[in-house]
N, C-alpha and C positions, 0 to 999 in steps of 0.2 A: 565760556558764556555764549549765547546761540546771539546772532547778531541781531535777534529782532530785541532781545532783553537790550543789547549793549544801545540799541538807539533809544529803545523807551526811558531807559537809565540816563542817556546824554538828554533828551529832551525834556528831562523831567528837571534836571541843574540847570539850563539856562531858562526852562520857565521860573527857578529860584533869583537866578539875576537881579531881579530887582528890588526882592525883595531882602533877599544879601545886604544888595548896596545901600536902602535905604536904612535898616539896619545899624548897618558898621557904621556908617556916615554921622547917624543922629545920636549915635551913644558915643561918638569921638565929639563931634562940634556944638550937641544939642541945639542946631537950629532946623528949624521943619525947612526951610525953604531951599537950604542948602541937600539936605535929604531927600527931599523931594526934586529938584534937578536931577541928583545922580539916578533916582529911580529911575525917571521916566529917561534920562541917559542910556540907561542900563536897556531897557525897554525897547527904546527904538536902535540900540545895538543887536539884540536879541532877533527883531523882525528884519533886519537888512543882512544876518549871518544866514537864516533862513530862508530869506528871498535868493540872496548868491547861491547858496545849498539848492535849491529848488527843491526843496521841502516845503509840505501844507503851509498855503499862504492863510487856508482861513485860521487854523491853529494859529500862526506868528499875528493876524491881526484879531484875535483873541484874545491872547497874553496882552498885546497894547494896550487892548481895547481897557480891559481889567484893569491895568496898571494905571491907565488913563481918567478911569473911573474913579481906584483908589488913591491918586492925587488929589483931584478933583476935591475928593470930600474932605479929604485932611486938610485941603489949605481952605474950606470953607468954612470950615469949625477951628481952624487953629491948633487942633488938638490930634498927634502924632498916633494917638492911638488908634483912632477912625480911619488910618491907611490900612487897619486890617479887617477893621470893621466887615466888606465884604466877604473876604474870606473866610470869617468867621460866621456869617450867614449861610453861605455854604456849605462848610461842615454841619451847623443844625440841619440843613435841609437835606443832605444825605444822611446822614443820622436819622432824621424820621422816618426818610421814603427805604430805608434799609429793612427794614422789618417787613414790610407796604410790599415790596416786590417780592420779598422772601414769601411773603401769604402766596403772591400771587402768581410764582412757580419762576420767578426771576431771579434766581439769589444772586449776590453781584460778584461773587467767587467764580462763580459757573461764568458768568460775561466775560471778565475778566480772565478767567484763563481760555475763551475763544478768542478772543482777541489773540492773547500770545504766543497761543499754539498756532491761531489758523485755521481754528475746527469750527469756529462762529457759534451758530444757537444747534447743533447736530447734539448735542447732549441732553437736547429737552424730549429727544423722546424717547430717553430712556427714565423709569421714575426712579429706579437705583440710583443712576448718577445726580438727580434733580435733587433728589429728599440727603444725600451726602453734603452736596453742592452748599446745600442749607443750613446744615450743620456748620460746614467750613464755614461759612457765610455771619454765623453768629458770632465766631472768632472777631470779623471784623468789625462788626458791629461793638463788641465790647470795646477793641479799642478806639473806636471814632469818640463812644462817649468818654472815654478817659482822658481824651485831648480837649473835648472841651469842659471836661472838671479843670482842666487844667489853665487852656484859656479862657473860659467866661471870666472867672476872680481874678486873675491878669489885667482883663480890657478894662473891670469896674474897676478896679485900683487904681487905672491910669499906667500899668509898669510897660509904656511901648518897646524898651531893647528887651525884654524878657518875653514879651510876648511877639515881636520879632524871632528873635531866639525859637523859640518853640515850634513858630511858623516854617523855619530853616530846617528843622528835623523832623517835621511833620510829616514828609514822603519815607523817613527811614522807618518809623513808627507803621507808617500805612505799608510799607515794607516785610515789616518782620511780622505784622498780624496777616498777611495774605500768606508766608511760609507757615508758620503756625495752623493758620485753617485749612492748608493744602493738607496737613499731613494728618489734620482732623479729617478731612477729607476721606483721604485714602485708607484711614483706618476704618473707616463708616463704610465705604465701599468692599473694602477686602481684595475676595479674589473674583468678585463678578466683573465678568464682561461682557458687553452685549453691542452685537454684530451690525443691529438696529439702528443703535444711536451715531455710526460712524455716519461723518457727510457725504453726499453722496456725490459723484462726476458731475462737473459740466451746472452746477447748482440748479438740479434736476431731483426730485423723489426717487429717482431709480434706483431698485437694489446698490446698495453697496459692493465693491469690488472686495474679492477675499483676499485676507491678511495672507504673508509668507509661510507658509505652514499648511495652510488651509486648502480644504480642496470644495470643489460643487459637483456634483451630480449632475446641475439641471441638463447644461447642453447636452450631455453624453445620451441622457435618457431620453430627451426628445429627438435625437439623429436616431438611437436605438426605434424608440417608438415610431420613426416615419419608414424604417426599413422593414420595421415588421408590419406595417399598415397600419396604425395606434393611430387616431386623435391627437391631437398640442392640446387641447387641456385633459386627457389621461397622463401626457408625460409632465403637465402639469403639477400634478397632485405629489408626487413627493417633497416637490419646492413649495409648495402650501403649506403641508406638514412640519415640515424645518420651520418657516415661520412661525407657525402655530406652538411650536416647543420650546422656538425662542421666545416668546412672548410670556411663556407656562412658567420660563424658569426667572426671564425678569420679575414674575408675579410672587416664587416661592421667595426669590432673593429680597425683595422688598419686603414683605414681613421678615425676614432677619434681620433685617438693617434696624427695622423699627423698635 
C-alpha cells in the first residue's frame, strides 16, 4: 500500500475517534452526557496526537472544531441523535454539489485521485480522462445517496447507536464506491493516453517531460535546423504537428468513449 493511501487511511480512523467513542459509550450507559465527554475526550486526544505528529494543525482543529459543534447541539436539544445531525447535513450537501461539479467538468473521482496520486487538476485537459472521470464519478454518487436512504429514516426514528453505526462505516462505503468507479473509470478510458494531460515541471504549462520509452524530436531538429542555417520556428513546426495530432486523437478517442 503506497504510503500516501496508508496515512489518508490512518487519518481518516482517528477523524472516526470520536465518533466511535461516542457511540460505544451511549449504546453501553445510554446517557448523552457521559457520551458526550468521551467524544469530545476522544476529540482533543485526536488534535494533541496530531499536534505531537506535526501533522495539519488546521485539519486536527477541524475535527474539534466538528466534534465541538456536534456536542454542542446534542446537549442542547437533549437528544443523541443531533450529535450526527451535522454530518448528516454534509452528506446532503455533497450529494447535491456531486452532480453540480460533475456538469461543471469537476467530477470528484478525478479530485480525488489527484489528490492521491499527486497529479492535482493535470487531468482536466484531457476530455477523455474528464468525461471517464465522470462516469467513475456517478458510481459515487450512487453510493452517497444509498447512505442517506439509509440514515435519513435512522435520524427520524431517533435510532442514535444505529445511526452511529452506519456513521462508523460510512469511509469503508465511500471506500469501495471510489474502487468501483476507478475501474468504471478505466474501462470508459481504455487504452487512450494523452501526453497533454500529464503535469507539467516546476507547476509551469510547459510541455510535459516524455514518458520512459518515449523519445522527442524537438531538440535534435532545432540543433539540426541551426547547423544547417534553418529558422527556430521551421524547427519548430514538427513539434506543432505532434501537438496537433495529439489533440486529433484525444478528439477521435472521445467520441468512442461517448
Amino acid at each position: 500500500m503506497p504510503a500516501a493511501v496508508r496515512s489518508r487511511v490512518r487519518g481518516t480512523v482517528l477523524d472516526l475517534a470520536p465518533v466511535f467513542g461516542f457511540t460505544l459509550t451511549f449504546a453501553v450507559t445510554h446517557r448523552l452526557a457521559v457520551a458526550l465527554t468521551l467524544a469530545l475526550t476522544a476529540g482533543v486526544g485526536v488534535f494533541v496526537h496530531r499536534v505531537v505528529r506535526r501533522e495539519s494543525v488546521r485539519r486536527a482543529l477541524g475535527v474539534l472544531g466538528f466534534v465541538c459543534v456536534q456536542g454542542a447541539l446534542a446537549a442542547r436539544t437533549g437528544d443523541a441523535t443531533d450529535f450526527f445531525l451535522p454530518q448528516l447535513l454534509l452528506h446532503c450537501a455533497m450529494a447535491v454539489a456531486s452532480p453540480v461539479l460533475i456538469l461543471l467538468g469537476w467530477p470528484p473521482l478525478g479530485v480525488l485521485a489527484g489528490v492521491f496520486t499527486g497529479e492535482g487538476t493535470a487531468w482536466r485537459r484531457c476530455a477523455v480522462r474528464r468525461r471517464a472521470f465522470a462516469k467513475g464519478s456517478l458510481v459515487l454518487f450512487a453510493g452517497k445517496v444509498l447512505m442517506l436512504s439509509v440514515q435519513i429514516p435512522l435520524y427520524l426514528s431517533g435510532q442514535a447507536v444505529a445511526l452511529g453505526s452506519v456513521d462508523v462505516f460510512g469511509p469503508l462505503v465511500v471506500g469501495l464506491g471510489a474502487l468501483l468507479g476507478w475501474r468504471v473509470y478505466r474501462r470508459a478510458l481504455g487504452t487512450h493516453r494523452c501526453p497533454a494531460a500529464r503535469p507539467a515541471r516546476g507547476g509551469t504549462h510547459a510541455d510535459p517531460a516524455p514518458r520512459p520509452g518515449e523519445t522527442t524530436a524537438a531538440p535534435a531538429t532545432v540543433t539540426q535546423a541551426t547547423a544547417t542555417g534553418a529558422t527556430p520556428a521551421a524547427a519548430s513546426a514538427p513539434q506543432a504537428t505532434a501537438t496537433q495530432a495529439t489533440t486529433a486523437d484525444c478528439t477521435v478517442m472521445e467520441r468512442t468513449v461517448r
